[in-house]
N, C-alpha and C positions, 0 to 999 in steps of 0.2 A: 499757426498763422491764422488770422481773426481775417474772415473775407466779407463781414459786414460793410454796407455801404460799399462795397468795390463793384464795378464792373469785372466781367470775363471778359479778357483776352477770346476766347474760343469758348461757345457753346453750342449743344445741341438741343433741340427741342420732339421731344413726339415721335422720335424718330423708327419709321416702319420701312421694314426691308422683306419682301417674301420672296422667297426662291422656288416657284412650282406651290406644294403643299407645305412646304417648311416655312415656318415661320423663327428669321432669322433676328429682324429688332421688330420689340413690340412694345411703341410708346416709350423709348429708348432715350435717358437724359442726360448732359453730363454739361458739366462747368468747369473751365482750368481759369487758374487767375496767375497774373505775370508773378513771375518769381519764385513760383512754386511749383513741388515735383505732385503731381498727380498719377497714383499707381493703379491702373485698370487691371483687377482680379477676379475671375473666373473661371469655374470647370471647364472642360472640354464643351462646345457646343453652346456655351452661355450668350454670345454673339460677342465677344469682343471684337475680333477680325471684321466680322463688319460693323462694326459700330468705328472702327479706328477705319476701314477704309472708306466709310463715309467723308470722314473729319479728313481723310490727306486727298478726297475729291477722285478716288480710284472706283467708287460707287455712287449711282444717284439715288436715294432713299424711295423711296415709293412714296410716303408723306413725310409730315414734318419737315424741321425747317434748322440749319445751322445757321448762326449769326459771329461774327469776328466783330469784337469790340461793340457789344450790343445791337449791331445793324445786320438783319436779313443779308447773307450772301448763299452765292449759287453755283457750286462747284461740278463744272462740265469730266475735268480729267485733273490729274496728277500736277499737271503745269498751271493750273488755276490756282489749286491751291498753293503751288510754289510762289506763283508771283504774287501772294496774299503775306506772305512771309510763314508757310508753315513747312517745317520740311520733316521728311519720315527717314528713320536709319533700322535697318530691316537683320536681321538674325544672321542670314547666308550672309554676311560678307559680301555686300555688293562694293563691290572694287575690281579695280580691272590690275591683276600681280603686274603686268609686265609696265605698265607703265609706273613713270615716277611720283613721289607724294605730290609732287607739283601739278601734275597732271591729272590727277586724279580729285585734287580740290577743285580743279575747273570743268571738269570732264564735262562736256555738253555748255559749258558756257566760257568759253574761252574768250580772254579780252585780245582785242583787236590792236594792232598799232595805230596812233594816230594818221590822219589824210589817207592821201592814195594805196598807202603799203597798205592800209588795211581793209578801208571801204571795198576796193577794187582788187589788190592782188591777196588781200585777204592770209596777211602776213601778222601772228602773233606778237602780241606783247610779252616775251619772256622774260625780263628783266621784271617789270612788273607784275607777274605773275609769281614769279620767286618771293619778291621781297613782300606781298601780299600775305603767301605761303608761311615764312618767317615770320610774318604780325601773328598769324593764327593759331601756329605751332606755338607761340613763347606765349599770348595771352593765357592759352590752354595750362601751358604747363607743360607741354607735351616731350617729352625725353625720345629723342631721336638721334643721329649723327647726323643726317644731313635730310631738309626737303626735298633733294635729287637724287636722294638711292630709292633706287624700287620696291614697289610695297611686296613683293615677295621674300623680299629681305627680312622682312619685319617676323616679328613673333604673333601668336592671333590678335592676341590684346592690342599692340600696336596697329594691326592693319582695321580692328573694330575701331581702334583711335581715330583714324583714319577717316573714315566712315563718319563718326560722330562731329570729328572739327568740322567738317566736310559740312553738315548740315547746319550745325552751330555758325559757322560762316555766315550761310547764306538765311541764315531765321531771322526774321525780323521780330516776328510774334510767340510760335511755339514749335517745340521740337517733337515727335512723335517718334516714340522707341519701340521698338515689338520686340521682344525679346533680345535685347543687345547683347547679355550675357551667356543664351543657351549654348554656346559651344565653345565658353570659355574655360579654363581652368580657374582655383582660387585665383592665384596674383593677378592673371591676368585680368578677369572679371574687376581685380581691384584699380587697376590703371583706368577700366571704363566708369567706376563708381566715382574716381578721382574727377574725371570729364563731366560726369553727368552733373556734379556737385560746384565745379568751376563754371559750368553755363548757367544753372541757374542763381551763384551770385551775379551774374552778368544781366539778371530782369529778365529772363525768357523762361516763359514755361514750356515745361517738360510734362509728356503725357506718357508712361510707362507700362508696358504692358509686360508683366511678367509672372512666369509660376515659381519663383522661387521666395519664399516667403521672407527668409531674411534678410535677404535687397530689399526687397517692399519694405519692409518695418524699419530698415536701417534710412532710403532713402527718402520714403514718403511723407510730405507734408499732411497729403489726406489721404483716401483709400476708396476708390467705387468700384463695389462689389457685383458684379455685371451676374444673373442668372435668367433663363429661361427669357433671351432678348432683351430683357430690361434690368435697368438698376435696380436692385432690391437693397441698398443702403451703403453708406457713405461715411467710413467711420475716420477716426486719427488716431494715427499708432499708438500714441502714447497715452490713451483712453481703453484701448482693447488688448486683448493679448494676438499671439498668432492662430492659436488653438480656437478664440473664437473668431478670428476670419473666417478660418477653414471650415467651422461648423455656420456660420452666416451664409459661405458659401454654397455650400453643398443641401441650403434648407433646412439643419440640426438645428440651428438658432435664429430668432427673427428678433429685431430690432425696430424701432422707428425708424423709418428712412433716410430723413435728412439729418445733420448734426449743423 
């Protein structure tokens, strides 16, 4: 995917994070452009986690500066950057078992019924929350038996489904994954490959953070290689192997930085 003359959806600039004496990001960059799966790879300790919870507005950087759609923004907390349109779908399974798929796509933003029932006695729209539920599950793909059985029900893959529509819903811009697959099995992991691959034909970028290399090489458009708080290169699957990710990574192999 040729991102000449494109604007970014989502970028970061410069970006410096200190913790005490560690230095977490240092002059830290990154660029996702719509449409595209962007896969964040690094050892332990390279700063992804804060470089990614800069971008979902969970951290405010020390310097530098992130920008949505080439304009300066300023992300206070988590609900900032949601109502930016970026949303983050996290490893543990954030889902609540007991409640239904329904309820869990709205979970914290539940629609209201029209006039009084809802301004005042604060009475859900359940009927439109269902059939809402329905658009989202059938656009996806989503193999389910019903939006009203509970996500306990589900197998893992299904309830990280869950999780992922869940965000996919509500993205305007970009989607942010921190390991969706670390506690999946094969199939399962592949119902989430299926999702991640269905969103971004739908024009939203995907920002991916994962340690499993053949997700990466199978899903990624591009590749930034996160070490020692900063990007130290940015390669495309289909230019490098995985052996030299993992040796870019780890400092075995240096590259020019940009592609």
């Amino acid at each position: 995917m040729s991102t000449e003359n494109r604007i970014p959806v989502l970028s970061a600039k410069s970006l410096v994070k200190h913790y005490g004496h560690i230095v977490a990001l240092d002059e830290a960059d990154l660029e996702v452009y719509p449409g595209e799966v962007l896969a964040v790879i690094g050892d332990n300790g390279a700063g992804k986690s804060s470089l990614i919870k800069v971008l979902s507005g969970a951290v405010i950087p020390d310097k530098g500066q992130v920008f949505l759609n080439d304009q300066p923004i300023h992300f206070t907390s988590p609900i900032d950057a949601r109502r930016a349109g970026i949303e983050t779908v996290y490893q543990n399974l954030a889902v609540a078992p007991a409640l239904t798929i329904v309820e869990n796509l709205f979970l914290g933003r539940e629609l209201r019924r029209a006039g009084v029932l809802g301004s005042v006695f604060g009475l859900l729209d359940k009927k439109k929350m269902y059939a809402h539920a329905q658009e989202y599950m059938s656009d996806l793909k989503f193999r389910i038996s019903s939006v009203s059985q509970t996500v306990e029900t589900l197998s893992g893959g299904q309830a990280q489904g869950v999780a992922v529509a869940r965000s996919a819903a509500f993205a305007s811009k970009v989607v942010i994954m921190d390991e969706p697959m670390a506690a999946l099995g094969v199939k399962e992991s592949g119902m989430v490959i299926d999702l991640i691959q269905k969103i971004r034909e739908r024009g939203l970028a995907i920002i991916l953070i994962s340690h499993n290399m053949p997700h990466v090489w199978e899903l990624a458009d591009r590749i930034h290689i996160q070490r020692l708080g900063r990007r130290v290169a940015l390669i495309k699957p289909h230019e490098y192997t995985m052996s030299d990710g993992v040796a870019i990574m780890t400092g075995a192999k240096q590259i020019a930085p940009l592609v």
